[in-house]
N, C-alpha and C positions, 0 to 999 in steps of 0.2 A: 937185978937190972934187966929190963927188955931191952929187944932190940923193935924196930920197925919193920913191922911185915914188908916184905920185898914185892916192890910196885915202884913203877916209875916216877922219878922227882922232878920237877921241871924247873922253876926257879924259888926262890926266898921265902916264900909268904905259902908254899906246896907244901911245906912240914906243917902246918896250922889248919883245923880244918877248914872248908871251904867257905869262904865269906859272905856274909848275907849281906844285901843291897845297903844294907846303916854302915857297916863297915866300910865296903868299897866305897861309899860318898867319904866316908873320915879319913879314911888314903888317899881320897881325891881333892879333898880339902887340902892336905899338906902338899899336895902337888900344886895347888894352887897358891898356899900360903908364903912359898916358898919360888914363888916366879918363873916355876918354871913352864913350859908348854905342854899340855898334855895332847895324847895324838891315841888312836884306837888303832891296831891291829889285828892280823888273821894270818891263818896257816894250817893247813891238812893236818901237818909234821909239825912235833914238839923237837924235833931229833936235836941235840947238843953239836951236831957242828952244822945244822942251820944257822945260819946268822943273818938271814933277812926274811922279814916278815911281810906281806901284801899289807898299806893302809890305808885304811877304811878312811875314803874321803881327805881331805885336807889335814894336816892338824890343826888345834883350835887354838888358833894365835887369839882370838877375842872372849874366851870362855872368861866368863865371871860367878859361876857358878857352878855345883856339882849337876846341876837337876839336869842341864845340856849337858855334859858330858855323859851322865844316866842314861840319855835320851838317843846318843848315838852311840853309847854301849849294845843297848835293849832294841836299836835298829839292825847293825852288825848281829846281832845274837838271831835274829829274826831271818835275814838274810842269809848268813853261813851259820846255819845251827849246826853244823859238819865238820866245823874248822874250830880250832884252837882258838881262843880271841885272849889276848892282853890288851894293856893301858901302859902306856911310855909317856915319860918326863921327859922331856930337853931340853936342856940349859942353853940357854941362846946367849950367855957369856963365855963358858967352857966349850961349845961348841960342841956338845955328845952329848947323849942319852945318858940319866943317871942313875935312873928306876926305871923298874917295869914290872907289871905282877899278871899273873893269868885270870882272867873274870870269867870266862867260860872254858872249860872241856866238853869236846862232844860226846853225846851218848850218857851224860848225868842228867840228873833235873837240875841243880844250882851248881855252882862256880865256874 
């Protein structure tokens, strides 16, 4: 049995490796498939008792689509290539955030 070389873990989908752009649309598919609101994020700090993130623009109450939420992923990425970027769900029944996955690290070339 191994263990995982010792490096920082950030959330759920950070054990896998990093996701390429077909992936992130089929996660953002189920965010979509699933009603709930996706919304883009940023933050310097990955740190664990962070718990608020700066977001990138509005959330997207009207997305129909992965290609716009792609589109102001790949904008955010563009703007703070410095900053941590995630994708958040909110369930606008439950009133919370139910997912959230990291799309960028700064200082890699993908995720």
């Amino acid at each position: 049995m191994q263990t995982l070389p010792k490096e920082r873990r950030f959330e759920t989908l950070s054990y896998l490796p990093p996701l390429s752009d077909a992936q992130i649309s089929r996660q953002l598919q189920y965010i979509l498939d699933n009603g709930f609101i996706p919304g883009v994020e940023f933050s310097e700090s990955s740190a664990p008792e962070q718990h608020y993130w700066t977001l990138w623009k509005l959330p997207l109450f009207n997305a129909t689509s992965t290609n716009e939420i792609l589109s102001e992923i790949k904008a955010c990425r563009s703007e703070y290539s410095n900053c941590f970027i995630r994708v958040m769900g909110f369930d606008n029944v439950k009133q919370c955030q139910v997912l959230s996955f990291i799309v960028h690290k700064p200082n890699t070339s993908r995720f």
